[in-house]
C-alpha positions as CSV (number, residue, x, y, z in Angstrom):
1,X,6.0,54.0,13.9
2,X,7.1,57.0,16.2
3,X,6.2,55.3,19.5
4,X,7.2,57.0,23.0
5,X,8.6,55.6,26.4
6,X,4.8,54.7,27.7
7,X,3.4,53.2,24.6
8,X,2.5,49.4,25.1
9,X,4.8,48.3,22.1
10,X,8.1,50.1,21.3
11,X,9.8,50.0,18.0
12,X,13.3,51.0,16.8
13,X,15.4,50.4,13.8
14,X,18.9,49.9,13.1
15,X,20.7,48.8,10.6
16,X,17.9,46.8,8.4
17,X,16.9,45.1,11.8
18,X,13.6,46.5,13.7
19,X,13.3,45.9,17.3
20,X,9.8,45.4,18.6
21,X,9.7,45.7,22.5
22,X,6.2,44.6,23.7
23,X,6.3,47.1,27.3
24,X,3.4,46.2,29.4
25,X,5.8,45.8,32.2
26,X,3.3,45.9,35.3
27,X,1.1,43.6,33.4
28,X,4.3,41.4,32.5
29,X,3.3,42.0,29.0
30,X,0.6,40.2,29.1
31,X,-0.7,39.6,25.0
32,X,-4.3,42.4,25.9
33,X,-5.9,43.0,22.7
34,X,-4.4,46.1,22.6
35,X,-1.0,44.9,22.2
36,X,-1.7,42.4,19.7
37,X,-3.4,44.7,17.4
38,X,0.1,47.0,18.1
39,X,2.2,43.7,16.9
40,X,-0.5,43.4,14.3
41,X,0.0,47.1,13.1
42,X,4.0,47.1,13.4
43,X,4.2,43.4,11.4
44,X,1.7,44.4,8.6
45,X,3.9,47.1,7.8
46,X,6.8,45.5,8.4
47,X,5.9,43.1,5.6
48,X,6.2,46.1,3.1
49,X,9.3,47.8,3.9
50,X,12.1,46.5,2.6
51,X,14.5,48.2,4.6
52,X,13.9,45.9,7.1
53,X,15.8,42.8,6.7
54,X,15.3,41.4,10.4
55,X,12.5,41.9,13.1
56,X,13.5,41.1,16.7
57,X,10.4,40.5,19.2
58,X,11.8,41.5,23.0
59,X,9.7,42.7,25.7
60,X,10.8,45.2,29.3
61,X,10.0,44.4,32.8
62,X,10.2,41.1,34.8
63,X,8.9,38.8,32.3
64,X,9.0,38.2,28.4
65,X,5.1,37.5,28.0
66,X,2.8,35.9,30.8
67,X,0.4,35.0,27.6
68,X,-3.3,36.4,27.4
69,X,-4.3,39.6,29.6
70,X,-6.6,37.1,32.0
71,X,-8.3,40.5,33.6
72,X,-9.8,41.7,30.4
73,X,-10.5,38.3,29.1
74,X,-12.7,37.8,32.3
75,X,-14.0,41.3,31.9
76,X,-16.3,40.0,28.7
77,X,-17.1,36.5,29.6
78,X,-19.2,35.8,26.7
79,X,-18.7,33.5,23.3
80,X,-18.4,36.3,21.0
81,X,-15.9,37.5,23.2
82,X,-13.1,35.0,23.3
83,X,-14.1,33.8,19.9
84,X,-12.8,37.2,18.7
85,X,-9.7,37.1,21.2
86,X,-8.6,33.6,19.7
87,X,-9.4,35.0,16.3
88,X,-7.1,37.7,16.7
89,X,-4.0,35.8,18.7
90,X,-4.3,33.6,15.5
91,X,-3.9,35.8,12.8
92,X,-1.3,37.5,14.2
93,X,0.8,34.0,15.2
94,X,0.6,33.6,11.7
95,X,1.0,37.0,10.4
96,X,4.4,36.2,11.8
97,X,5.1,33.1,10.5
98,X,4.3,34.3,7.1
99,X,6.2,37.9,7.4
100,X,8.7,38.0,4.6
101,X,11.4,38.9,7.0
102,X,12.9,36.4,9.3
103,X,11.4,37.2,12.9
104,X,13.8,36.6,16.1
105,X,12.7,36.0,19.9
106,X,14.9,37.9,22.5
107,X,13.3,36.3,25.4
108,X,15.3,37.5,28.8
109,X,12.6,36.2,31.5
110,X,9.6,34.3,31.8
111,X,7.3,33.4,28.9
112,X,4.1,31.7,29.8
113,X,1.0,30.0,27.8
114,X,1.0,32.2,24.9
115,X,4.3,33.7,25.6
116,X,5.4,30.5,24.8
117,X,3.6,30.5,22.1
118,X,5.2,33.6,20.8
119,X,8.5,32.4,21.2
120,X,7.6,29.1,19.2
121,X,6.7,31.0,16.2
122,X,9.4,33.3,16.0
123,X,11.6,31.6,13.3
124,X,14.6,31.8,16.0
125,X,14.7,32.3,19.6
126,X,17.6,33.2,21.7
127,X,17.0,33.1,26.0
128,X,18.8,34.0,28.9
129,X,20.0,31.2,31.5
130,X,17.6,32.7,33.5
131,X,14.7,32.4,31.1
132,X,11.8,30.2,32.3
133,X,8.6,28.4,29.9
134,X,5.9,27.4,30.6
135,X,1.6,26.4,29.4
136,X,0.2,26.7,32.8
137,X,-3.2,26.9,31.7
138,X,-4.2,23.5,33.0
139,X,-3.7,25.0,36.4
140,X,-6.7,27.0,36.0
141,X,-9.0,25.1,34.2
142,X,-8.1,26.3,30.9
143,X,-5.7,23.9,28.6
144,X,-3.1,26.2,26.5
145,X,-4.7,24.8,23.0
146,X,-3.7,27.7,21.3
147,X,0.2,27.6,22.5
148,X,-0.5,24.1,22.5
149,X,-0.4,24.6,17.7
150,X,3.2,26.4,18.0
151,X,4.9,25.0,20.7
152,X,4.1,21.5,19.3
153,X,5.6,22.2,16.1
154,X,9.0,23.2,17.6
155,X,8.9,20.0,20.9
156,X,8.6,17.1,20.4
157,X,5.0,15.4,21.3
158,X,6.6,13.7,25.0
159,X,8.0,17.4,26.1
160,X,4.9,19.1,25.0
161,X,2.5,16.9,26.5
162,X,4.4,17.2,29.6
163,X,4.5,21.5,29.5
164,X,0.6,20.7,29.0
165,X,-0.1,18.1,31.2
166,X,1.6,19.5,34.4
167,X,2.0,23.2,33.7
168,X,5.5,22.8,35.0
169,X,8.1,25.0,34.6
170,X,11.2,24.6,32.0
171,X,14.3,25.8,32.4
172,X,16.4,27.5,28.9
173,X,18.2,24.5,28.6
174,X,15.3,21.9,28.9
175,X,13.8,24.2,26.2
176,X,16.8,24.4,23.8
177,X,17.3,20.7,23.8
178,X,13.1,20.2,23.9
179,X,13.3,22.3,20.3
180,X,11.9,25.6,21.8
181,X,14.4,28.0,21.5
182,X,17.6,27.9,19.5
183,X,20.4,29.2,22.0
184,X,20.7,29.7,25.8
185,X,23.4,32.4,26.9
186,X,24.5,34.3,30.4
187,X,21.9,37.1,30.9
188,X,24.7,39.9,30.3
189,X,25.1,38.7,27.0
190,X,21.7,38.0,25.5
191,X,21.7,41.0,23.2
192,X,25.3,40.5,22.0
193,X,23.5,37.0,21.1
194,X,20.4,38.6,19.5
195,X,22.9,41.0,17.3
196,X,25.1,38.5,16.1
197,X,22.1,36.6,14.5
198,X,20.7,39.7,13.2
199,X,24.2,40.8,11.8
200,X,24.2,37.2,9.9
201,X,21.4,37.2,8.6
202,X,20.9,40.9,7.2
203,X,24.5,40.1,5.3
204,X,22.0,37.5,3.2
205,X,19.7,38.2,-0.5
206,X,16.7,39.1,1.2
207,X,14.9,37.5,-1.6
208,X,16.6,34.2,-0.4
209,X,15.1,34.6,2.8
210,X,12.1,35.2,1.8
211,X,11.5,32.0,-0.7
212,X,13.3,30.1,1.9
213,X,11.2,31.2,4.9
214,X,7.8,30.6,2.8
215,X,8.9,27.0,1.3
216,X,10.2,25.6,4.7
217,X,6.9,26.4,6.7
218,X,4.6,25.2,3.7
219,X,6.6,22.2,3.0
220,X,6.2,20.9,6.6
221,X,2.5,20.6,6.1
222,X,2.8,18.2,2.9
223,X,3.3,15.0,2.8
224,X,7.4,13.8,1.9
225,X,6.5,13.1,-2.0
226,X,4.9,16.3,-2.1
227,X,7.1,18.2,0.0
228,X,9.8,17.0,-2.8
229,X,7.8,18.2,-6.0
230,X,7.2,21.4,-3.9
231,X,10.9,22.1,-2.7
232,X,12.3,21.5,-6.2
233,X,9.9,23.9,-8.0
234,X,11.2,27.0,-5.5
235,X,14.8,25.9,-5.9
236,X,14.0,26.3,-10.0
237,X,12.5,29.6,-9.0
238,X,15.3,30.7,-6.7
239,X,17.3,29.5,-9.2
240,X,16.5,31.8,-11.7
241,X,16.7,34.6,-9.4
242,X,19.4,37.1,-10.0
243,X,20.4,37.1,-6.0
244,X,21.1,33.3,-6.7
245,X,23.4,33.7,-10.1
246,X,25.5,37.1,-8.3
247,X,26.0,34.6,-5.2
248,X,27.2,31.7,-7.0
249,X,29.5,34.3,-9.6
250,X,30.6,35.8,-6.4
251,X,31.7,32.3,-4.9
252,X,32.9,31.5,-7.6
253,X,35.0,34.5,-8.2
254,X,36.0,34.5,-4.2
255,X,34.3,37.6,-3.5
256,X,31.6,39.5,-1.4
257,X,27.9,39.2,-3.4
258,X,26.0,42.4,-4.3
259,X,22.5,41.2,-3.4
260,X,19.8,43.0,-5.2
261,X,16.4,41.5,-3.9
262,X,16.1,40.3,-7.3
């Protein structure tokens, strides 16, 4: 993706990680259909490159994501309408959650309704101290049900009935120890944060990552017996793998693994 300064969604890469930067600033990259169907683009294809080992979701201006584009959502107030909106924010919540590639939130302001949702799917999420949550949509007569799916399955039920409930404000911290978000740090070094995860995790079999991100989001759905007959299967699987025997030689044999994707 070539993109330039004004387009609504940014991408760069470096180093096997690829940098989305959602930049409807003036909008406070609000989620308009527009944008999701640029996330949608950049994370299909994303999927199939295997030069990219990490994806990092930021965003410019004064907030990370103030959720759905409420303007345009009013501008077609008919069934059809936000049936097709919800359709869409879906898919591409779980477009994420099933991308190969691990997928980190670099969230240095504000996230809102499905901002917050955003962050909660990401499979890590790192904030600044100045970082602020929030499902507000209870204020105006709409509950954040949609939010309410991802940020559930990171809270627990008493913090996420109260984000719902109240449409109060969190601070990072409530959020980190709430199960939001994984790290709070000073502003000034947020992106040293975001890099040193990327840096980690690139340095991994990619293949690893991949059976590992697939089996821990599908096992959470099953039921504990299940989840067991499940999770031993992929370990045979990843067993088998040549990623798995060139890490365990190289442990072995104290030194670096030469991962392969295979």
């Amino acid at each position: 993706m070539n993109t330039q300064p004004d387009d609504i969604l940014l991408r760069t890469d470096t180093d096997g990680v690829a940098t989305l930067t959602l930049n409807r600033p003036s909008a406070r990259n609000a989620l308009s259909t527009g944008l999701m169907a640029a996330l949608q683009t950049e994370i299909d294809a994303i999927a199939q490159d295997i030069s990219v080992r990490v994806v990092v979701i930021a965003a410019n201006g004064p907030a990370f994501c103030a959720g759905h584009d409420l303007r345009e959502v009013r501008g077609t107030p008919t069934r059809e309408a936000y049936e097709a909106l919800f359709a869409q924010c879906s898919a591409l919540m779980l477009s994420i959650t099933r991308l190969p590639q691990p997928v980190i939130a670099r969230v240095h302001a504000t996230a809102t309704a499905a901002g917050s949702q955003l962050v909660a799917t990401c499979d890590l999420a790192v904030a600044a101290e100045t970082a602020r949550f929030a499902t507000p949509g209870v204020n105006i007569g709409l509950f954040c049900s949609t939010p309410m799916v991802a940020v559930s399955r990171n809270m627990g039920r008493k913090q996420t009935m109260e984000m719902l409930l109240t449409g109060d404000m969190i601070d990072a911290e409530a959020a980190r120890t709430g199960g939001l978000i994984n790290k709070v740090v000073p502003d000034a070094e947020l992106d040293d944060a975001v890099s040193a995860y990327a840096r980690q995790i690139v340095s991994k079999s990619p293949l690893t990552l991949k059976i590992g991100k697939e089996a821990f989001y599908r096992q959470l759905e099953m039921p504990l017996e299940d989840a067991y007959t499940y999770a031993s299967e992929v370990m045979v699987a990843n067993m088998l793998a040549r990623d798995a025997g060139e890490g365990i030689d190289a442990f072995l044999e104290k030194r670096d693994p030469e991962w392969t994707g295979e």
